[in-house]
N, C-alpha and C positions, 0 to 999 in steps of 0.2 A: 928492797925498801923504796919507795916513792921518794922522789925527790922532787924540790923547784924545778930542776931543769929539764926532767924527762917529761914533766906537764905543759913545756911550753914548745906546744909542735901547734898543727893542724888543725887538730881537736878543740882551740880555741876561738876557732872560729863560728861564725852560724853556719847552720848546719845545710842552708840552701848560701854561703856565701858567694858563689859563683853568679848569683844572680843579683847578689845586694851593693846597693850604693852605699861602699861603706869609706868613711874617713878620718885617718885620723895624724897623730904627731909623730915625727922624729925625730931622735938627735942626730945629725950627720957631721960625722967628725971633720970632714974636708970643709965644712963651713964653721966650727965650730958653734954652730946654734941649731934650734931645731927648725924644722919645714912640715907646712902642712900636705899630708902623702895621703893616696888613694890608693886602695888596693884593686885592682883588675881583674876579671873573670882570669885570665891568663897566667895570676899569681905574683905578677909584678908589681910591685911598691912604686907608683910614681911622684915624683916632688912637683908640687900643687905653687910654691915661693915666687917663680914667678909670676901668677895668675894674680894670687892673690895670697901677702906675706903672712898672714895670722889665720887660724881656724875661728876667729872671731868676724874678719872679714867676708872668709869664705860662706861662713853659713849666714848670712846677709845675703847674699847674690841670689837672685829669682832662681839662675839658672844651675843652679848648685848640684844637684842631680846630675845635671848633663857633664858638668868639667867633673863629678867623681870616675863619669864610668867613660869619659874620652879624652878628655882635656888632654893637650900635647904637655910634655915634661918630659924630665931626667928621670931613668929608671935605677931606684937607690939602688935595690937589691931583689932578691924573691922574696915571698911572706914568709916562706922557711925559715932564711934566715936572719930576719927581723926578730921574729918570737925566738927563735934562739941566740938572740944574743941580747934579749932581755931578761935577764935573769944572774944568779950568782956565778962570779968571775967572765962579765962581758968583757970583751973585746974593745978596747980604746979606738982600735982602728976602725971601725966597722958599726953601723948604723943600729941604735937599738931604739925599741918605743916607749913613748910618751905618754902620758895623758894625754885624751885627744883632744880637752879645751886650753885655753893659753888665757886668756883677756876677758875671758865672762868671771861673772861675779858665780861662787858657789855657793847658793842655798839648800836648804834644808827642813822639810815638812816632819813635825814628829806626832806620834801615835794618833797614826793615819787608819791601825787595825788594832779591834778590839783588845788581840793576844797582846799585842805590844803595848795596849794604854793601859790593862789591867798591871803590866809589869812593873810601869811606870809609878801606878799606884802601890805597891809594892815596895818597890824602892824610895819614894817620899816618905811612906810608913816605917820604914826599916830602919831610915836615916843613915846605908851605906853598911849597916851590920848585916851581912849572910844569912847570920847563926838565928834571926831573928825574922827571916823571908819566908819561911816555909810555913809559919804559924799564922803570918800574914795575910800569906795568899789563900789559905784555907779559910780565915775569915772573911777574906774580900769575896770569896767567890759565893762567900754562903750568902751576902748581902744582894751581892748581880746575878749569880750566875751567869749566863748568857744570854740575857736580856738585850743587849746593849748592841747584838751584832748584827740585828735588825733595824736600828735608829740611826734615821736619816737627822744627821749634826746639824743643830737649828731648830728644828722642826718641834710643832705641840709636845710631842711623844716623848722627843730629847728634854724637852719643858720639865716637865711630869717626871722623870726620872730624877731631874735633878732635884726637883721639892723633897722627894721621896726622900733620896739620898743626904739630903741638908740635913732633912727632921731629924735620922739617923746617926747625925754626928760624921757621915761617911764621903763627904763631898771632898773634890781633893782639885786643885790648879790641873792636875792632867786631865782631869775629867772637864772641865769648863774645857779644854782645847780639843777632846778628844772626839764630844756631841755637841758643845755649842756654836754659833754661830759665827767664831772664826778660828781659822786655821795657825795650829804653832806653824811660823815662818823662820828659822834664824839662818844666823851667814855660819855653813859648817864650816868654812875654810876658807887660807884669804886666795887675790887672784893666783894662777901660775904653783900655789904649793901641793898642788894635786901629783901622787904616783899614779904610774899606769902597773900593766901587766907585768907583773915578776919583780916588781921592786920590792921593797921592806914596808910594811905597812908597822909604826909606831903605837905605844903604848906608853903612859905616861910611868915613868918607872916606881910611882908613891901608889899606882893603883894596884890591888888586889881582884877587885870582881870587874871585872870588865866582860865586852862580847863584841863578837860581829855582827855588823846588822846588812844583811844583803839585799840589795835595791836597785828598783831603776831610775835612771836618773834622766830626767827630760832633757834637751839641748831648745832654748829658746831663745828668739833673738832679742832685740831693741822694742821690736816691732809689738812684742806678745806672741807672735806665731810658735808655735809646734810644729819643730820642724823635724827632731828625731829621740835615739834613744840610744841609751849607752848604758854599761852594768855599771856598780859602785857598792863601795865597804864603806858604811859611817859607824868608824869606829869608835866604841862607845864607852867609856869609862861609869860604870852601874854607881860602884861609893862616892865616886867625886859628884855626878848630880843627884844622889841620894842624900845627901848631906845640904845637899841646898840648890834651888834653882837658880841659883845665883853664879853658880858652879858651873851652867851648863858651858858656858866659853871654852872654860878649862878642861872639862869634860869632851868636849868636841873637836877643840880645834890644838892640837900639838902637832909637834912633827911628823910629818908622813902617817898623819892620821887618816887621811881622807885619800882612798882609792878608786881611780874612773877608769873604764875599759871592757876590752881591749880599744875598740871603735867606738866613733857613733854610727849605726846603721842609720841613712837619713830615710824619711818618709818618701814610696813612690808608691806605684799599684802594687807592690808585692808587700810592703809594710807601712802598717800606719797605727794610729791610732792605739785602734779596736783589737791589733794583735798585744799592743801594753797589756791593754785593758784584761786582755785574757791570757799574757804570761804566766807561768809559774815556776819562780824561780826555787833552784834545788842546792843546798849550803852543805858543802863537807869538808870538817876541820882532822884535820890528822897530826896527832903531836907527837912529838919523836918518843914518849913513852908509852905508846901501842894504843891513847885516849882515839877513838872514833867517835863523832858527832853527826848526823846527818840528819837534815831537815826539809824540810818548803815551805814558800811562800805562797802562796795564788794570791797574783794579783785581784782576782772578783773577789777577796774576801775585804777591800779597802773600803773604807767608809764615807769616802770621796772620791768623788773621779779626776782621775789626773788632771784633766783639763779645766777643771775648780780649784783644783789646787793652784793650778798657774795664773789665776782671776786673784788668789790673797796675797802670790808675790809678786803682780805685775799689775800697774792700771794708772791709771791718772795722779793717785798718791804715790809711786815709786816706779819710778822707771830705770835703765840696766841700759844705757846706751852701746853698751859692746856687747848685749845680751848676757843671760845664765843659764848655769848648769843647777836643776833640781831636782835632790830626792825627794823621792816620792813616801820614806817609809815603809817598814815593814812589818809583818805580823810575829816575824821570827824573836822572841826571844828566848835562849835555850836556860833552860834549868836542869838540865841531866846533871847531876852528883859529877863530880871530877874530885874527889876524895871524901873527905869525910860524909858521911850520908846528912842532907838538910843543906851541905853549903852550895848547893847550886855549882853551875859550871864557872867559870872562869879560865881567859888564856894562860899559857904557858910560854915562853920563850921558846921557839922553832916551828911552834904550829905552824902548819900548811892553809890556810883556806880560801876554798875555792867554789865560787859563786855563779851556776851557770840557766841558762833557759836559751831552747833552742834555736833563736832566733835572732840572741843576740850575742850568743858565745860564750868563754869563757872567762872569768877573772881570776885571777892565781896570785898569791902572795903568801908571802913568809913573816911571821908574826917576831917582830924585838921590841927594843925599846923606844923612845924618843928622843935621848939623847946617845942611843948606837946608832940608828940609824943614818942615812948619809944627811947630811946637813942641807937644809936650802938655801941655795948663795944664787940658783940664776931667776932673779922676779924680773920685774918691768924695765925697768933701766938697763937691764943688762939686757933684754931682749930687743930695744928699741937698738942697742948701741948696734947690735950685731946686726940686724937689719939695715942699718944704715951703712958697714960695711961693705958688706956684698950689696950696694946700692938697691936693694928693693923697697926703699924710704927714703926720701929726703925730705 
């Protein structure tokens, strides 16, 4: 049987990592806080704290690149055994990972792909009923079809669909975000409550239809720049915002709802851009009672370009002075039956899922609730206090 812990080796890395500037967070017990760590062609985990205290800081510095793959530090441990002692029954003693953001703000782009905005529409229509999705989606589709995965959001063409679709009674708040001319933006999660690899990713315990939505999530600074990329779970509660868009807070942002990791691989000549652009990421849920899910995303199937997307959460009207982390959205939403035939999938308590593309590793978590899972007690105050401990703040 598969387990959390036999998935969190090697294999979670990218698959050319020896060659990638990758960085991200740790907790280290002898400091009692965490440090922003680099990982080494050589496999060594080194702490980044003295350089510079926050991975908010760090990815600010021109020369950030250069301190991932040299910068002098303290070597926590190997990568080995970092990814293995993040996961169930770590080791108190012993360094395990983080999220690799701390102090940026986490946003959040939604139905960024046709599959996911049709879903959307589905779920507003369904108003959080299952039993009533499947009737839905057959009409939605009979009115689109796949019209839609061709329209550039704004544009004449998007125009013209929506008259279409008004005249027909069919127009819905997902559809104005999903072709018009601006993009849903919200905050998935507040600063610091992000899990990394091998933690518990949360589920609000009143939901029923819920999923994982697997994405990559841009790292950008103060500045607006794109600077890298990192996987993430925006976990997704289907009834709570099918019932109301009012919901989506609720719906999105609970305990240990929101997963980044393992890394950020940052942008140099071996990764940039154009490699997002042409990710595809591959989603596999495994529940302890034999349910198997497997799926992809491709990123070319988005209906913006990431780097448009970071123009509707960044510019003159809102700026991120410690920078953000954003998803970008995905196409993935699953409807495979998980019991009765028409109710669609929904989690289960122990799901496994694991979200990976090969260049930027892999993300692994274990599916509970929001109020099992571990509590969040260390936000901003507690990270300033501990930095100013070990004097790397005054």
């Amino acid at each position: 049987m598969t387990t959390l812990n036999n998935l969190l080796t090697i294999e979670c890395l990218p698959d050319d990592w020896r060659e990638a500037a990758l960085v991200g967070r740790a907790w280290l017990p002898g400091a009692g806080g965490p440090s922003p760590v680099a990982l080494r062609a050589n496999g060594e985990v080194v702490d980044l704290a003295g350089i510079e205290p926050t991975m908010s800081q760090l990815l600010a510095r021109a020369d950030r690149v250069a301190l991932a793959r040299g910068a002098p530090g303290k070597v926590v441990c190997s990568v080995e055994a970092l990814l293995a002692n993040s996961g169930d029954g770590k080791r108190a003693d012993t360094a395990s990972l983080l999220a690799p953001n701390d102090l940026q703000a986490i946003k959040a782009s939604g139905v960024t792909f046709v599959q996911s905005l049709l879903e959307r529409v589905i779920e507003e229509q369904a108003r959080g009923d299952t039993a009533k999705a499947e009737a839905i989606r057959a009409q939605v589709m009979r009115i689109m079809g796949d019209n839609l995965a061709a329209v550039k959001p704004g544009s004449p063409e998007a125009g013209e669909i929506k008259r279409v679709l008004v005249a027909q009674g069919a127009w819905s708040q997902y559809l104005e975000v999903g072709i018009g001319p601006d993009a849903e933006i919200f905050t998935k999660s507040q600063v610091m409550s992000a899990v990394g690899l091998g933690a518990e990713i949360g589920l609000h315990p009143k939901s029923t239809w819920n999923n994982p939505e697997p994405e990559i999530v841009l790292a950008v600074t103060a500045t607006g720049e794109t600077i890298g990329a990192s996987l993430g779970n925006d976990v997704n509660l289907r009834d709570f915002e099918g019932r109301s868009a009012l919901l989506l807070g609720k719906s999105k942002d609970n305990n240990a709802s929101c997963a980044i990791g393992p890394f950020i691989r940052l942008f140099d000549d071996k990764f940039g851009i154009d490699d997002v652009r042409q990710a595809e990421l591959a989603l596999e849920i495994a529940g302890t009672d034999g349910f198997v899910l497997e799926g992809v995303s491709p990123m070319s199937k988005i209906s913006r370009d990431p780097l448009d997307i970071v123009t509707h959460a960044w510019g003159p009207y809102h700026q991120y002075p410690d920078g953000f982390m954003l998803f970008l959205g995905t196409m993935f939403a699953p409807v495979k039956d998980r019991g009765a035939p028409g109710m669609g999938f929904t989690h289960k308590l122990g799901d496994l899922v694991s979200i990976s593309t090969p260049k930027l590793g892999r993300l692994v978590n274990r599916v509970t609730s929001s109020d099992r899972a571990a509590p969040w007690t260390f936000g901003i105050s507690a990270l300033m206090r501990n930095l100013a401990a070990r004097g790397l703040i005054r």
